[in-house]
C-alpha positions as CSV (number, residue, x, y, z in Angstrom):
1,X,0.0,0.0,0.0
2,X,1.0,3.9,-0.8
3,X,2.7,5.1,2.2
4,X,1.2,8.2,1.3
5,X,-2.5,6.4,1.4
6,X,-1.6,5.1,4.8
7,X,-0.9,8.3,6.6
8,X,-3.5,9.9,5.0
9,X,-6.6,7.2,6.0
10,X,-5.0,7.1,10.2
11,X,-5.3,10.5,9.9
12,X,-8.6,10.4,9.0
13,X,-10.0,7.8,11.3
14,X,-7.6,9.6,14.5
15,X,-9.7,12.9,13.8
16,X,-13.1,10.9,13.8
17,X,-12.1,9.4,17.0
18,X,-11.3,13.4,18.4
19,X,-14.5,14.5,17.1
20,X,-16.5,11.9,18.6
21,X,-15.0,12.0,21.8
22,X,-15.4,15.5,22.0
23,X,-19.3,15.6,20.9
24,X,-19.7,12.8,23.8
25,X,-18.1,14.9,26.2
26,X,-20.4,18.5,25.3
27,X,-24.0,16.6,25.0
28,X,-23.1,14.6,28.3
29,X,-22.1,17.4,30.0
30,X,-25.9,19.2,28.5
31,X,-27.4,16.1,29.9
32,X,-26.1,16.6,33.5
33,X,-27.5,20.4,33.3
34,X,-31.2,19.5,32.0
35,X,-31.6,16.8,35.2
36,X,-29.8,19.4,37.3
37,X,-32.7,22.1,36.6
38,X,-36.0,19.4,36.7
39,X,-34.6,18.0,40.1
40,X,-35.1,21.5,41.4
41,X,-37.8,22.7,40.2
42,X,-40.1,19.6,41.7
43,X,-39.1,22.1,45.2
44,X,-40.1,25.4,44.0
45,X,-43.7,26.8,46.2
46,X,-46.8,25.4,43.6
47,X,-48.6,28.6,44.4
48,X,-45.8,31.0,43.2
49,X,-45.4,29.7,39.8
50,X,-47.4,32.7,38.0
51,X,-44.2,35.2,39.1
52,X,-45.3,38.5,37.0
53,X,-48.7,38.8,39.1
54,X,-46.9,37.6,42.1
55,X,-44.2,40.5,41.8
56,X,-46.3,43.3,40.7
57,X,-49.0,42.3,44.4
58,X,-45.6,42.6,46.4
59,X,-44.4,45.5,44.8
60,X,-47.7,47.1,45.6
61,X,-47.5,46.1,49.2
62,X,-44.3,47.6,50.2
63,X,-46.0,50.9,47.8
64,X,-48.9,51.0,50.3
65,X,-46.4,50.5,53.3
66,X,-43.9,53.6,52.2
67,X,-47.8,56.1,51.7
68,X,-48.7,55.1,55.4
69,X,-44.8,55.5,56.7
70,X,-45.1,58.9,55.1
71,X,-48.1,60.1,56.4
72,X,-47.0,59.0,59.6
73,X,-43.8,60.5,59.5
74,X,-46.5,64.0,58.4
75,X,-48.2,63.8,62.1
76,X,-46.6,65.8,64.9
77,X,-48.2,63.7,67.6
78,X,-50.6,60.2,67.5
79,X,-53.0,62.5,68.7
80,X,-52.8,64.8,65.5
81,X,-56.2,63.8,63.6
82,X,-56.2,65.6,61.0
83,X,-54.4,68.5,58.6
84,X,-56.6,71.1,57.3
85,X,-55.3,72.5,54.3
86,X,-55.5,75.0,51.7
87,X,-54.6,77.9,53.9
88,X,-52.3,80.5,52.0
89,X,-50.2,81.8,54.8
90,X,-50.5,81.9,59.0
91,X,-53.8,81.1,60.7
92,X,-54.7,83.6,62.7
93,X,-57.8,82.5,64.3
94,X,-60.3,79.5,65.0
95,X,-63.9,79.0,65.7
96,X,-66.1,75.8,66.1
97,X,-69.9,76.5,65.7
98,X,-72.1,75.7,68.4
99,X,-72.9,72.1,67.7
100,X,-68.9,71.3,66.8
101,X,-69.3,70.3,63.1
102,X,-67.9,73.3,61.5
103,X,-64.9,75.1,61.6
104,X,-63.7,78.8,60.8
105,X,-60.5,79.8,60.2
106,X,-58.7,83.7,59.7
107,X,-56.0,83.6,57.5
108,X,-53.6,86.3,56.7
109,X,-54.1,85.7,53.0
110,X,-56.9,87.7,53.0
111,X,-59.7,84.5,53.2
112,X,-62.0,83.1,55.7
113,X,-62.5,79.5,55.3
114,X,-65.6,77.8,56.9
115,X,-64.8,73.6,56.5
116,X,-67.4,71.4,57.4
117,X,-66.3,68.4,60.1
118,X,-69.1,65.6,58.7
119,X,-66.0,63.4,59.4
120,X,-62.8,64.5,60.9
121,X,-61.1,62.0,59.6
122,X,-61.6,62.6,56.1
123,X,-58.5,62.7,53.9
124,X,-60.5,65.9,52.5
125,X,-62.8,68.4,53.9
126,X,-65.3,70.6,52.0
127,X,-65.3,74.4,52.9
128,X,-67.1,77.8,52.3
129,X,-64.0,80.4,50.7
130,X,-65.1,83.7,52.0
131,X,-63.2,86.8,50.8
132,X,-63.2,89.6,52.7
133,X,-63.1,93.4,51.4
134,X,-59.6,94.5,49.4
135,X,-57.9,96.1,52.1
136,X,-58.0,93.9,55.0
137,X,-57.0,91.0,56.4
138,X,-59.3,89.1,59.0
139,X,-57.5,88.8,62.3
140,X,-60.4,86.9,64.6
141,X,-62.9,84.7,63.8
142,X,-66.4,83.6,66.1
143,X,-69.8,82.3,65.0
144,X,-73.3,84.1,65.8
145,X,-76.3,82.4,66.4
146,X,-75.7,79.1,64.2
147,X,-73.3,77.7,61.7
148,X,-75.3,79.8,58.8
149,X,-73.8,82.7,60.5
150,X,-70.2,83.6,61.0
151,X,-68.3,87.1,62.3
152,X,-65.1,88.3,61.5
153,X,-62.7,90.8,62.9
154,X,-60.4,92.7,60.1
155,X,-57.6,95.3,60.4
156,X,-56.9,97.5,57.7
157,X,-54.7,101.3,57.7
158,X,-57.7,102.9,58.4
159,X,-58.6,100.5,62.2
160,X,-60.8,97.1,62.8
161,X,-63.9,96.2,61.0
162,X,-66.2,94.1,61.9
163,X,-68.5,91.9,59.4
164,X,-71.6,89.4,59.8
165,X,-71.8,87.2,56.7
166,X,-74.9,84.7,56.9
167,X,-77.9,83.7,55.0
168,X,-81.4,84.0,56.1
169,X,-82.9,81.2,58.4
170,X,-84.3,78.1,56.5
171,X,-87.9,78.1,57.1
172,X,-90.1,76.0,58.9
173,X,-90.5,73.0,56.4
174,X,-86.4,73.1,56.0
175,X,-86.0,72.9,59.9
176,X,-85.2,69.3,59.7
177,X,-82.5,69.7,57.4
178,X,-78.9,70.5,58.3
179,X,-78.0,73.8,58.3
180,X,-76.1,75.1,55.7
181,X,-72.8,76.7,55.3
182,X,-73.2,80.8,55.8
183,X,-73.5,82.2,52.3
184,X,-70.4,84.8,51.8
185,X,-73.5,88.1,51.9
186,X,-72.6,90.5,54.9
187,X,-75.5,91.3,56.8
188,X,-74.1,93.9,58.9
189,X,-70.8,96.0,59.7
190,X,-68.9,98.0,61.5
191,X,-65.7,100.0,61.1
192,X,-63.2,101.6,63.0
193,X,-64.8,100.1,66.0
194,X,-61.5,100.1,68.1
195,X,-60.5,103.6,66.2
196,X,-57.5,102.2,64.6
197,X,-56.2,99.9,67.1
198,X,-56.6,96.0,66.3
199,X,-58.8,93.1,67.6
200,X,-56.9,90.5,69.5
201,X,-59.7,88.7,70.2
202,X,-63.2,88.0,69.6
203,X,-65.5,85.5,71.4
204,X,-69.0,84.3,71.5
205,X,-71.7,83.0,73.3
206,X,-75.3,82.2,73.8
207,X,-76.6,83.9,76.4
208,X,-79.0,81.5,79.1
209,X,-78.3,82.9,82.5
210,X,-81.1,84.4,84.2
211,X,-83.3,86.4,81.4
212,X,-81.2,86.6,78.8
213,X,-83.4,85.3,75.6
214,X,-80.8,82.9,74.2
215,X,-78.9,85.2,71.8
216,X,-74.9,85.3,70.6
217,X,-73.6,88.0,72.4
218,X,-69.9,89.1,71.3
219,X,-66.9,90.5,73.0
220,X,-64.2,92.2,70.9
221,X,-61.1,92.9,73.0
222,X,-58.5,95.6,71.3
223,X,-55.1,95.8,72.0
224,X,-55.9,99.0,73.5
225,X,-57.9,99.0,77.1
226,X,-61.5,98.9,75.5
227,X,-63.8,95.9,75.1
228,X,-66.6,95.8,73.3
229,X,-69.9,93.9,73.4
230,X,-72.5,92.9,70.4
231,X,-75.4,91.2,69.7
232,X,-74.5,88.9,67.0
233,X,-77.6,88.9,64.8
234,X,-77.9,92.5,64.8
235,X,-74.7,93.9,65.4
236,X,-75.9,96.4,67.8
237,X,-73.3,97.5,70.5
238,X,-75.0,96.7,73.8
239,X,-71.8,98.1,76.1
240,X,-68.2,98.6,76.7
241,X,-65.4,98.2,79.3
242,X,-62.2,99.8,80.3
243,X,-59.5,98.1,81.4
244,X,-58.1,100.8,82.7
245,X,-54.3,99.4,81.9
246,X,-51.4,99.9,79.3
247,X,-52.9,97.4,77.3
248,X,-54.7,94.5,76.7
249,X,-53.8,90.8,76.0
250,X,-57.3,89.0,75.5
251,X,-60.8,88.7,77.0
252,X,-63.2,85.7,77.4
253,X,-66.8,86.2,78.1
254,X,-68.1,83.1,80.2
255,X,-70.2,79.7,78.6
256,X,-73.7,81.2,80.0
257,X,-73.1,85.1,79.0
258,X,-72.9,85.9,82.5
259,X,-69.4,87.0,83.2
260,X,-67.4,89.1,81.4
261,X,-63.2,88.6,82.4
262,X,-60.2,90.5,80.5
263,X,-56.1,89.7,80.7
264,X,-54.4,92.9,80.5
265,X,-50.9,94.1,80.7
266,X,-49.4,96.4,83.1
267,X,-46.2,98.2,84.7
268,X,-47.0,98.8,88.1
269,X,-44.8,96.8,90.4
270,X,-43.7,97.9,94.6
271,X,-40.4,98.7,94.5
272,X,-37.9,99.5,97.4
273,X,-34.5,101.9,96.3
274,X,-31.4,100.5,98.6
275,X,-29.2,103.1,99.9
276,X,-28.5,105.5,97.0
277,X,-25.7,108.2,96.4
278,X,-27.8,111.6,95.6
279,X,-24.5,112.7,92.7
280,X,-25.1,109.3,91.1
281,X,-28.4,108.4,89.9
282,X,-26.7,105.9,88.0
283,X,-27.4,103.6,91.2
284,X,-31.1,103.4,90.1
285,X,-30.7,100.4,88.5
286,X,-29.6,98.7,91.7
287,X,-33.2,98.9,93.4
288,X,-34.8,95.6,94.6
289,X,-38.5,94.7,93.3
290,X,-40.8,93.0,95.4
291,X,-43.0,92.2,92.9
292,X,-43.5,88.8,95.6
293,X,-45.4,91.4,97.6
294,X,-47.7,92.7,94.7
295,X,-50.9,91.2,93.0
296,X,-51.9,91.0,89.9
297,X,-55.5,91.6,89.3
298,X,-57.6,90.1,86.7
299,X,-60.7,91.7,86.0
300,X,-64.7,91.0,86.4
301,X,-67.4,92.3,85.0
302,X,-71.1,91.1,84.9
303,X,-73.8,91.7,82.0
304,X,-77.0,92.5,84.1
305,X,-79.9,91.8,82.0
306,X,-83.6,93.1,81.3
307,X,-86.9,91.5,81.9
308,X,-87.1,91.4,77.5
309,X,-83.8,89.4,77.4
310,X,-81.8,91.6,76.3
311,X,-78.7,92.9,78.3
312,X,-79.6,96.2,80.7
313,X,-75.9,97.0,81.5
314,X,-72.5,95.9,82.1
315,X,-71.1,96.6,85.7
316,X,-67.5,95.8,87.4
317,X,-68.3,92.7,89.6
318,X,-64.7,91.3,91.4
319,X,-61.1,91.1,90.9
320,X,-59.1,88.8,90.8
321,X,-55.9,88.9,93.5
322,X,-52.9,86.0,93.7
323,X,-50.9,86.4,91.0
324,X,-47.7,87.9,91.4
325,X,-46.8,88.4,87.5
326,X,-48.6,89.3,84.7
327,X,-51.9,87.2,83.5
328,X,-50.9,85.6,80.0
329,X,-54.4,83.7,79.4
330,X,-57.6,82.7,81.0
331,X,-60.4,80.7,80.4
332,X,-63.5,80.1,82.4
333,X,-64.9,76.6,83.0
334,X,-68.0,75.3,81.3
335,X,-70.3,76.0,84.0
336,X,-69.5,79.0,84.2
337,X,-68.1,79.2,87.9
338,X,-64.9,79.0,87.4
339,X,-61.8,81.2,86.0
340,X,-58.5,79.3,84.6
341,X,-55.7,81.9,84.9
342,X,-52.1,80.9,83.7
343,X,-49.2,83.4,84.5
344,X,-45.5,84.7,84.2
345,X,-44.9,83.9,87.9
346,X,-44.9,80.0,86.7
347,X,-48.3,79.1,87.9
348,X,-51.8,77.8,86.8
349,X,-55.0,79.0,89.1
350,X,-58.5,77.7,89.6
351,X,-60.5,80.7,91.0
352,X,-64.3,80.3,92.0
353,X,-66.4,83.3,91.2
354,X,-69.7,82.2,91.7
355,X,-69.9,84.3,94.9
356,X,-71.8,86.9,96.4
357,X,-69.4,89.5,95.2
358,X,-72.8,92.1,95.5
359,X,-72.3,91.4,99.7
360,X,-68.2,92.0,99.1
361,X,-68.3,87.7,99.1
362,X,-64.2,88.1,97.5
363,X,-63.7,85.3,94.6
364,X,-61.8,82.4,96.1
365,X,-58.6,80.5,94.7
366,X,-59.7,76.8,94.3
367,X,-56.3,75.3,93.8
368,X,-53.2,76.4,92.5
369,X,-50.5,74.6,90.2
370,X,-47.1,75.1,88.8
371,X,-46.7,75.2,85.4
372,X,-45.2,71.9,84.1
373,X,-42.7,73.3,81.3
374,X,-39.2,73.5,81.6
375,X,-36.8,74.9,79.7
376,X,-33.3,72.7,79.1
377,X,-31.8,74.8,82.1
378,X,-34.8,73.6,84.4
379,X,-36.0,77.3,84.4
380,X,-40.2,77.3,84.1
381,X,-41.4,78.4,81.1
382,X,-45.5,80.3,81.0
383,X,-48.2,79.2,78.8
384,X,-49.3,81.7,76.6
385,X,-52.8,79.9,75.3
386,X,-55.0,78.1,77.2
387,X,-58.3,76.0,76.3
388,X,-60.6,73.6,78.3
389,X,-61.9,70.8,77.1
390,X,-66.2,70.7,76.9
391,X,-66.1,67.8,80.3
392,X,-64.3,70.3,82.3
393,X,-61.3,67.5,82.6
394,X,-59.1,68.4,80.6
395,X,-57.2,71.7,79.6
396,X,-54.9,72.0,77.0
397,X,-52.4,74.9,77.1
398,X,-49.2,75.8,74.8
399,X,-45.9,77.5,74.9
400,X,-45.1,78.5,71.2
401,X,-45.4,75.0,68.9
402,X,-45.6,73.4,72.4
403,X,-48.9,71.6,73.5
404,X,-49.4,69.9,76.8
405,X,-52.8,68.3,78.3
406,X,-53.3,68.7,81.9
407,X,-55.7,67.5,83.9
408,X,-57.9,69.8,85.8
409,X,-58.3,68.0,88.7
410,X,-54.5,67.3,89.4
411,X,-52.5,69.5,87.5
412,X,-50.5,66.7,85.6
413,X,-49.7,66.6,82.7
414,X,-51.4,63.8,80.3
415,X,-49.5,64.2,77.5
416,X,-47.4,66.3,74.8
417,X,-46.4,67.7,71.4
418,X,-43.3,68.7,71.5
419,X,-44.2,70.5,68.1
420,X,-47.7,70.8,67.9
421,X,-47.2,72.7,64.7
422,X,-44.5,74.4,62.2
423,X,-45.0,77.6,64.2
424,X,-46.3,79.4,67.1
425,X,-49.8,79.0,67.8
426,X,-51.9,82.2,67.7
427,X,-55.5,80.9,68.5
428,X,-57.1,77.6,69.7
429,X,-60.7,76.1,70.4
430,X,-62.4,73.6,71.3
431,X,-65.8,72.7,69.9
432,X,-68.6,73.1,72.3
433,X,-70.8,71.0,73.0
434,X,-69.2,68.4,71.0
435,X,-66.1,67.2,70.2
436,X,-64.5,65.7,66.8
């Protein structure tokens, strides 16, 4: 045979043998692969083999889970209900109407906004926009005889103003039905009823003690010593009182119409001069104040009314002695008989005015707490809001964004937010008679 032929047919047949070994090797090695997948997937969970749906259900858990984290993370306190918004800047006054489902606020932007509480709750609230006249902004807010019917304090360059926007009363087939927000039609005003000093606060009640007839009667307090009284549906002024001080920093008119009680601001103070060169009169400044030795007074006054209902006069019943520093806010108690004073001197008092103060009966101090607000050097701090809750068992009371619960009975505090809100808090109520 051809030598050539030889080496060319062993060459042949040694790459067959290569090829073959090497296509043996690859398809067994495929064949291991395959049974390594179907023995595991016998182990795989039956009810997870659709995996798109599956993914896309988890997915929108942990989506649900991050919206509740973040409006969690939006609450200052567990306490915080709700968030009403829309406002353009600060809020600078609240009012709930009489039977607690509605809600007024002033807001510097120039609007009042009237939102209806059918469930406070709600991610969303529906409310009345009422604008007031170009030129002012509404400072205080208060409703008159029902939720149809809301009055507003607003300052402009010229002084205060005061408007009544309403609707008239449904008639008697539409008693039954809920009354309706207060249409944005002014029914009466006033202006320049402080000259041109502001309202600080404005207030409202229905009046039930003794004769009264059941109306809203209104207190405006200026920062000025005057406080003025209105009848709510008519607007009438039916009186006024003087403080008599530098200024004034709020007044509250009591739950029944009775009592009328004003926080005001003033200098006087006992003071003693040590021994002092007569050629330096720069030693003034090294006098020592008993202010320990001085009382504050808070003032009284009573709305005596007429046989008709309506209200006859407005005379200077009691004071108020016991505080040795100035009166930063008051509140009386729903029944009327009692006055909730907070003060500078680091103290909370419970007065009881329903005395004989006609027979010189003085107003007696019930009980008497330290404030429960520290700064971080230990030093007291004074509440400069206060507001009781409609049971009479709980009052809430701030310090800037600060909000503490304390209970009446004990003077301990319940609870707190730390930061109750973005900002100082100018005005506070709560809904009487009920609460949401």
């Amino acid at each position: 045979m051809d030598p050539v032929l030889t080496v060319t047919v062993v060459s042949v047949l040694l790459g067959a043998v290569i090829a073959i070994a090497f296509f043996a090797s690859y398809f067994s090695k495929r064949r291991s692969e395959v049974q390594s997948i179907a023995k595991l997937e016998p182990q795989a969970d039956p009810k997870q083999h659709v995996r798109p749906p599956q993914a896309k259900k988890s997915h929108s858990k942990a989506h649900s889970h991050s919206a509740a984290d973040k409006d969690q993370n939006k609450r200052h306190h567990p306490l915080d209900l709700n968030t009403l918004k829309g406002h353009g800047d600060s809020v600078t006054g609240v009012g709930f109407s009489s039977d607690g489902c509605s809600l007024a606020t002033a807001c510097a932007d120039g609007v009042v906004r009237v939102f209806k509480l059918d469930d406070a709750s709600s991610k969303s609230f529906k409310f009345l926009r009422i604008n007031l006249p170009a030129g002012g902004h509404p400072t205080a807010v208060a409703f008159s005889d029902d939720a149809s019917s809301i009055v507003v304090a607003s300052q402009m360059l010229t002084g205060a103003s005061l408007y009544m926007y309403g609707e008239e009363k449904p008639r008697a087939s539409d008693e039954t039905k809920q009354p309706k927000l207060p249409l944005p039609e002014i029914k009466w005003e006033h202006h320049k009823v402080h000259e041109k000093r502001a309202i600080i606060t404005l207030v409202g009640t229905s009046a039930s003690y003794g004769s009264a007839d059941g109306s809203t009667i209104l207190a405006s307090c200026s920062e000025g010593t005057d406080i003025l009284l209105w009848h709510g549906r008519t607007g009438k002024i039916l009186g006024n009182v003087d403080t008599n001080q530098l200024k004034n920093t709020m007044a509250a008119i009591s739950p029944n119409g009775r009592f009328i009680a004003a926080a005001a601001f003033t200098a006087d103070v006992k003071t003693s001069l040590g021994d002092r060169d007569e050629a330096d009169d720069s030693r003034l400044g090294q006098m020592d104040c008993f202010s320990d030795s001085y009382d504050f007074l808070l003032q009284v006054w009573e709305l005596v009314y007429s046989k008709d209902g309506s209200v006859k006069e407005v005379s200077k019943a009691m004071q108020l002695k016991g505080h040795k520093s100035a009166v930063t806010w008051l509140c009386f108690t729903p029944n009327s008989e009692q006055i909730i004073t907070a003060s500078k001197d680091g103290s909370i008092r419970i007065w009881n005015i329903n005395v004989r103060y006609h027979l010189d009966e003085d107003p007696k101090t019930l009980k008497v707490f330290p404030i429960p607000l520290h700064d971080s050097s230990g030093a007291t701090l004074h509440y400069d809001r206060l507001c009781i809750a409609p049971d009479g068992r709980i009052l809430a009371a701030t310090h800037g964004s600060t909000l503490q619960w304390l209970c009446v009975e004990t003077g301990k505090v319940l609870d707190t937010a730390d930061k109750a809100h973005d900002g100082d808090k100018r005005n506070y109520s709560h809904p009487v008679p009920a609460t949401v």
